[in-house]
N, C-alpha and C positions, 0 to 999 in steps of 0.2 A: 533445493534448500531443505534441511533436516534440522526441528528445532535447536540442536545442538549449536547448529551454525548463526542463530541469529540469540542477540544479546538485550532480554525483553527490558526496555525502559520503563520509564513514568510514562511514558505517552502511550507505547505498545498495553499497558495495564488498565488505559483511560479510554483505551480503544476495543478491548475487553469487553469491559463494564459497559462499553455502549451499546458493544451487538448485542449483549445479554438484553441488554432493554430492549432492543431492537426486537428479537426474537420472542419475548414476555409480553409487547404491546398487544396491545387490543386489536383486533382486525381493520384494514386500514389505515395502520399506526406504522407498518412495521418496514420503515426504511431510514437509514442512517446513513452520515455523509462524512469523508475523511479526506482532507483538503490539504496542500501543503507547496511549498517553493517545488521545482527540480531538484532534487540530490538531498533531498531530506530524509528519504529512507521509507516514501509511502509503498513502493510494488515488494520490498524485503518485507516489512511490517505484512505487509495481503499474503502474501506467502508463509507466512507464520502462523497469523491470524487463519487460515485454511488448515493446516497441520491443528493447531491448537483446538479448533472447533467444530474440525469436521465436516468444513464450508467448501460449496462451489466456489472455485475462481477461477475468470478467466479474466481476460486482457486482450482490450481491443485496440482499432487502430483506425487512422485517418480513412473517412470512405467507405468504411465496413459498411456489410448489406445489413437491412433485416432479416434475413433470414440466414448471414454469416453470425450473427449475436447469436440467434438462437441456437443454431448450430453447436457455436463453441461453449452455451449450458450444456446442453445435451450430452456432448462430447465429455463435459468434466463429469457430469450425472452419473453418468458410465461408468466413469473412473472410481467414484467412490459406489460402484454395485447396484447402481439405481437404474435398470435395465430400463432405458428409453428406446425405440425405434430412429435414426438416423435419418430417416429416410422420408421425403413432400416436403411439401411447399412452407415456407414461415407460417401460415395458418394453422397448417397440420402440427409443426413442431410446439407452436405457442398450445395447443391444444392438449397435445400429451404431455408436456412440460405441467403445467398446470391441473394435472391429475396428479402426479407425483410428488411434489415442491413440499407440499404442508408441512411445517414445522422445521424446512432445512433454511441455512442460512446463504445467500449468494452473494458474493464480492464483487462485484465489475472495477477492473483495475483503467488506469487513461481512461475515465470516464468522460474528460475532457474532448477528448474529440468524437462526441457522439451527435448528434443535432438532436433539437427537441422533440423533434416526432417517435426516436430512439428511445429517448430516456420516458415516458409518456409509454411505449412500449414494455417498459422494466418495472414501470409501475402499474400497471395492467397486473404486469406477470406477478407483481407480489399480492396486490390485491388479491387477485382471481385463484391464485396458487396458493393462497396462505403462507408466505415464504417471507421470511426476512429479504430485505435486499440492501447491501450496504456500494453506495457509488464511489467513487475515489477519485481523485484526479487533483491538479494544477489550481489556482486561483483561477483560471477559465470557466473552470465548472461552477464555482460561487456565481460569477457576474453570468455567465449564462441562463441561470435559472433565475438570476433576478432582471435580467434582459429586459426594458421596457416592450420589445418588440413580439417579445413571445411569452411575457408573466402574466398574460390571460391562460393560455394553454397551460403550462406550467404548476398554477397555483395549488392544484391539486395536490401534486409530488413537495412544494414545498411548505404544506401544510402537513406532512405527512412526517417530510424530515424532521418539523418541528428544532425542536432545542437538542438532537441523538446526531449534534456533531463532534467531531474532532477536526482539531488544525494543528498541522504539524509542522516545525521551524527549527531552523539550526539549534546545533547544543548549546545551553547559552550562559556554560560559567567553564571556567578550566575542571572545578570538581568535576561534573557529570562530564565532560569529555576523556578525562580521565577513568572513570568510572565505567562507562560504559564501551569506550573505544579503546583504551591502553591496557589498563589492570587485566582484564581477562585474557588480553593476549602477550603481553611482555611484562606480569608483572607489575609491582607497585615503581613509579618513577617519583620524581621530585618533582615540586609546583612550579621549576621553569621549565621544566621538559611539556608537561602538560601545556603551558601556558604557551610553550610553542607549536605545541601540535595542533592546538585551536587556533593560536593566527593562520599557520600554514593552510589549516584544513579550511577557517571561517566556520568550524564548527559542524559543515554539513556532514551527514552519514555517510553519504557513497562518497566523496570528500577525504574523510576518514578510511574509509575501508582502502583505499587506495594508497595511502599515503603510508598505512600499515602493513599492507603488502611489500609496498616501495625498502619501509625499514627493514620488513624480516628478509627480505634479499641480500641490502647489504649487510647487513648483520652475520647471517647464514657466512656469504662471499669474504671479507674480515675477520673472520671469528671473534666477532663483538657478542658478550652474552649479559650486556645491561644496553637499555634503551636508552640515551641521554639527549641535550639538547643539540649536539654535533651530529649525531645519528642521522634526527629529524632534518635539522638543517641540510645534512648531506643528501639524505632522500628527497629532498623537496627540488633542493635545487637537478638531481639528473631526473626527476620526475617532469620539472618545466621546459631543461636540454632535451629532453627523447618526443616533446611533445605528450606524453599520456599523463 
């Protein structure tokens, strides 16, 4: 994704303004938390927020090791020229990692599926690395760090995160669906076109992107060159006939 391709919102702006804090706090301060349903548009949002700032991201996944996290810092470190060693044990990587980190910002995308000894590892590395660390994920990640079972462990990191969050939620008027998912790709439409492309989508981003996909197909396939509320309608219904 190339900034061009994502379309920065109110929230993308407030998510901004958080790493900045993030990255400005005081030693021990400096990790932020960005929360949100499926299909609200948090891993495009990280992916921006990386191009935008300059920031490590990666993205993990159900199972991941300790030393598969550190790894895929490492691996992004690289990428933006920050020549880390590859190579020993999670010990060895958390070690060199945290020589070089100071002052950069890291993303962990599906933070959600990390367990607590994981996330308790990320806060180490910001501490000890001096590194912004901003976590992401699903409403999982919220209840897991306030988890009675594990917010002894925990409290650390969410003393850390403090108040440097964001929660992100479907679009939640026709205007800003309009605004941020129609205008820029077809154009200004009319408030019933909008106002169906939020029922159809429910608002959500990848929702949206999808469903604008769907249109400029048939559009293209027609040679229809206004988006209207038949358009939408026609795309939604072979978008729920094809399955996708």
């Amino acid at each position: 994704m190339t900034q061009t391709d994502y379309i920065r919102t109110e929230t993308a702006d407030h998510a901004v303004a958080m790493c900045k804090a993030v990255l400005a706090a005081r030693p021990y301060c400096r990790i932020g938390q960005i929360t949100g349903q499926p299909g609200t548009g948090k891993s495009a949002m990280t992916m921006w927020l990386a191009e935008e700032l300059d920031a490590i991201r990666i993205e993990v996944w159900t199972r991941i090791s300790d030393r598969d996290i550190l790894r895929l810092i490492v691996e992004a470190a690289n990428s933006k020229g920050i020549a880390v060693d590859p190579a020993g044990t999670g010990n060895t990587l958390f070690k060199r990692l945290i020589s070089v980190l100071e002052g950069r910002l890291v993303i962990v995308d599906e933070a959600n599926h990390l367990k607590w000894a994981q996330l308790e590892i990320l806060r180490c590395l910001s501490d000890q690395g001096k590194c912004g660390l901003i976590i992401v994920g699903t409403d999982i990640l919220s209840r897991t760090i306030a988890a009675a079972q594990v917010s002894t462990y925990l409290a650390q990191l969410r003393q850390r995160i403090g108040a440097k969050r964001v929660v992100m939620g479907p679009l939640g008027s026709d205007e800003e669906v309009a605004a941020y998912c129609i205008t820029p790709r077809f154009g200004t439409v009319s408030r019933k076109t909008a106002a169906q492309f939020r029922k159809m989508t429910g608002g959500f981003w990848r929702s949206a992107l999808e469903l604008g996909d769907a249109c400029a197909r048939l559009m293209q396939a027609e040679g229809i060159d206004k988006l209207d509320e038949t358009v939408v309608q026609t795309a939604a219904a072979w978008m729920a006939g094809s399955g996708k």
